[in-house]
Residue, then its C-alpha position, 0 to 999 in steps of 0.5 A: x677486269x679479273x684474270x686467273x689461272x684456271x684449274x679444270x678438277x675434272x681433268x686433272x682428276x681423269x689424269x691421276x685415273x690414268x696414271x694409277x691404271x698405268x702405273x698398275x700395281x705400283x705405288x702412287x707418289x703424287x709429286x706436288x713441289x712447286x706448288x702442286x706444279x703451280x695448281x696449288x699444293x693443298x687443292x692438288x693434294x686433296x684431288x690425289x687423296x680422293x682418287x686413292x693416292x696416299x704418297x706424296x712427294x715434295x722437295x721444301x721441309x715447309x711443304x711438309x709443314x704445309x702438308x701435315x698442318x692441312x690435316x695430312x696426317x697419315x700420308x707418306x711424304x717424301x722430302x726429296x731433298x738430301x740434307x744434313x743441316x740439322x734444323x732441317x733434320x729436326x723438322x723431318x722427325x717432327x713432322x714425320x716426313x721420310x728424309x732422302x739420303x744422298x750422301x754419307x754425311x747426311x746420313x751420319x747427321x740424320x742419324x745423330x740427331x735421331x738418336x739424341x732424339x731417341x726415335x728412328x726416323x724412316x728414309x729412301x736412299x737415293x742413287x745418283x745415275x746421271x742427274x749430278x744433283x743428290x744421291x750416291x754414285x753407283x760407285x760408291x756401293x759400298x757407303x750405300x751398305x754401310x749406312x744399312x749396316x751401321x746407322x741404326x736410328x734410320x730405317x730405310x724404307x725404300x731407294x730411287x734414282x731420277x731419270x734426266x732424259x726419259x722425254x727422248x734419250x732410250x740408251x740413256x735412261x736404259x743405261x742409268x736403270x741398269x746402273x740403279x739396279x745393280x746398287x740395288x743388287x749390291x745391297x741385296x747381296x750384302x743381306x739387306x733389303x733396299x725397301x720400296x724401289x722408285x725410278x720412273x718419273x712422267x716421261x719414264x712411266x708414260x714411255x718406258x713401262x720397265x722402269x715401273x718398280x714398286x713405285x713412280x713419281x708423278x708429277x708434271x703429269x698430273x698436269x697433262x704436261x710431259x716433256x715426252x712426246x706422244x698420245x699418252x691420253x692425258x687432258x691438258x689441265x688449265x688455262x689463264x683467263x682475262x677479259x675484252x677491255x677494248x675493241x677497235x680498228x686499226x688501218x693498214x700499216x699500223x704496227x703493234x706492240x714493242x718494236x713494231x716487229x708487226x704490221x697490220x696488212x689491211x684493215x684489222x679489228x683487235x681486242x685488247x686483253x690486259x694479260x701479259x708477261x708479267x702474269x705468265x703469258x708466254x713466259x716460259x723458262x729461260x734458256x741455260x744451256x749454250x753448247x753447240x747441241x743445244x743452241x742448234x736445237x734452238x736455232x732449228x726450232x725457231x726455224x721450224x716456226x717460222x717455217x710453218x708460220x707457228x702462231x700465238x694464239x688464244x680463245x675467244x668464244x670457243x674460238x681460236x684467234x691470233x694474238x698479234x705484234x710482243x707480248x706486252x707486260x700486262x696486255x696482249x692485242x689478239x686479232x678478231x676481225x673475223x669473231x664477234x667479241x664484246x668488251x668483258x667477253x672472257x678470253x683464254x690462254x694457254x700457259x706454264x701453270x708453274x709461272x702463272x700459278x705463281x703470278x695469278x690467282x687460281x679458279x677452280x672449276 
């Protein structure tokens, strides 16, 4: 039986409709890294240029090559990451890319090798107000003016922060926009102009209307996915797919699945689905973090769930039915005593498009 991720083009279409009318006058940037959020960079790609969006963003050099071969040629990409490795720098000039500088050093590298290239390479220069990855600390405004001032084989064409808590955290994403003005400020003072400004990502655009500058970042978004909670009136895009392969009864006190840790309370008919882990299915993003704050978030939440019996669920004949006992590798026992359902009957799950995208083939519809 085949098995897809399910990529529903209308949907995600509609999305980049609302984020384009809530974003306003500002400029689109379509973030597609991770493959296009797992619904496929190029196909992703080619739905934003269709509604308008001509500025993409992406964090691998070999998406810009990706890009650029797939006959886009005339759009703007951003390559998110900071580099100094000089191969990379090379790719960035050829490939036409606006390099991101997050570090003096990387812009000392990128404009040596833009210079020995007799070319002048554009660039955003990119603020670090919280998220500890890549960019200038609000402190060090100053290396921030000297690259405006003294590196002239880079034209720099905008600057931005990245929020790390616009899904929740107010004061926190206030607090790192103040700190990401105030450089942008600074420069201006100093006689420059910082070019196209960006800090909004999803969670920011969707929550936090201020952030909105010249420019936003989108890119779970697109998906109809945000960490944010709230009606924002995007439609949730995608699904895996799988087939009935068998169906059967099984009797009170039969145990399901690994562990046993299900037991049949009376007479059960169940549908055998051959989808599982290993494609996605409830396998979502391991936990990193093990603070006090953050296991009591976990431990309150499981708690939640059990306390409101929160079920697994999936879709069969437009019907919602309980997926029953673990989730195994590559099959999943769903409850459908009360549906009718015959083997070959489709069946949908919901799912990280990001995981599944990288582990099923994709089906436009």
């Amino acid at each position: 039986m085949a098995k897809f991720l399910v990529v529903e083009r209308e949907k995600v279409r509609a999305n980049i409709r609302k984020i384009r009318q809530r974003a306003g006058a500002a400029t689109v940037y379509g973030v597609i890294k991770g493959n296009g959020y797992g619904f496929g960079m190029i196909d992703m790609a080619d739905m934003l240029r269709d509604e308008g969006v001509s500025h993409f963003a992406v964090t691998e050099l070999r998406d810009l090559i990706i890009l650029r071969n797939s006959g886009f040629v005339d759009e703007e990409i951003l390559v998110l990451r900071s580099t100094s490795i000089p191969d990379e720098i090379e790719k960035i000039i050829e490939y036409n890319g606006v390099a991101t500088i997050g570090s003096y050093e990387a812009a000392v590298a990128l404009n040596g090798i833009a210079e020995k290239n007799m070319t002048t390479v554009d660039a955003h220069i990119e603020i670090d107000t919280g998220m500890g990855r890549y960019g200038f600390l609000p402190e060090e405004t100053d290396k921030v003016i000297n690259v405006f001032k003294y590196f002239s084989s880079i034209n720099i064409t905008g600057m931005y922060t990245h929020f790390y808590k616009a899904f929740s955290g107010s004061k926190t994403t206030k607090a790192q926009f103040e700190a990401f003005m105030g450089v942008v400020k600074a420069v201006e003072k100093a006689g420059f102009t910082p070019g196209t400004l960006h800090a909004a990502n999803s969670s920011a655009l969707l929550k936090f209307p201020y952030t909105v500058l010249d420019a936003v970042r989108v890119g779970s978004a697109l998906t109809g996915r945000v960490a944010a909670k709230g009606n924002f009136g995007l439609a949730r895009a995608g699904y895996a797919e799988s087939n009935v392969v068998e169906v059967r009864w099984l009797q009170k006190n039969q145990t399901i699945g690994y562990g046993g840790d299900w037991k049949c309370k009376k007479s059960t008919r169940i549908a055998i689905v051959p989808i599982g882990y290993a494609d996605g299915i409830c396998a979502e993003k391991q936990r990193d973090t093990f603070g006090f704050r953050s296991s009591l978030r976990v431990a309150l939440s499981a708690m939640k769930a059990w306390i409101t019996h929160k079920k697994l669920t999936a879709t069969i004949g437009g019907k919602t039915v309980r997926v029953l006992g673990h989730v195994g590798m590559q099959h999943t026992v769903i409850d459908v005593t009360n549906v009718e359902c015959a083997v070959g009957d489709p069946v949908r799950f919901e799912v990280n498009p990001i995981i599944a995208g990288a582990m099923l083939p994709k089906k436009y519809v």
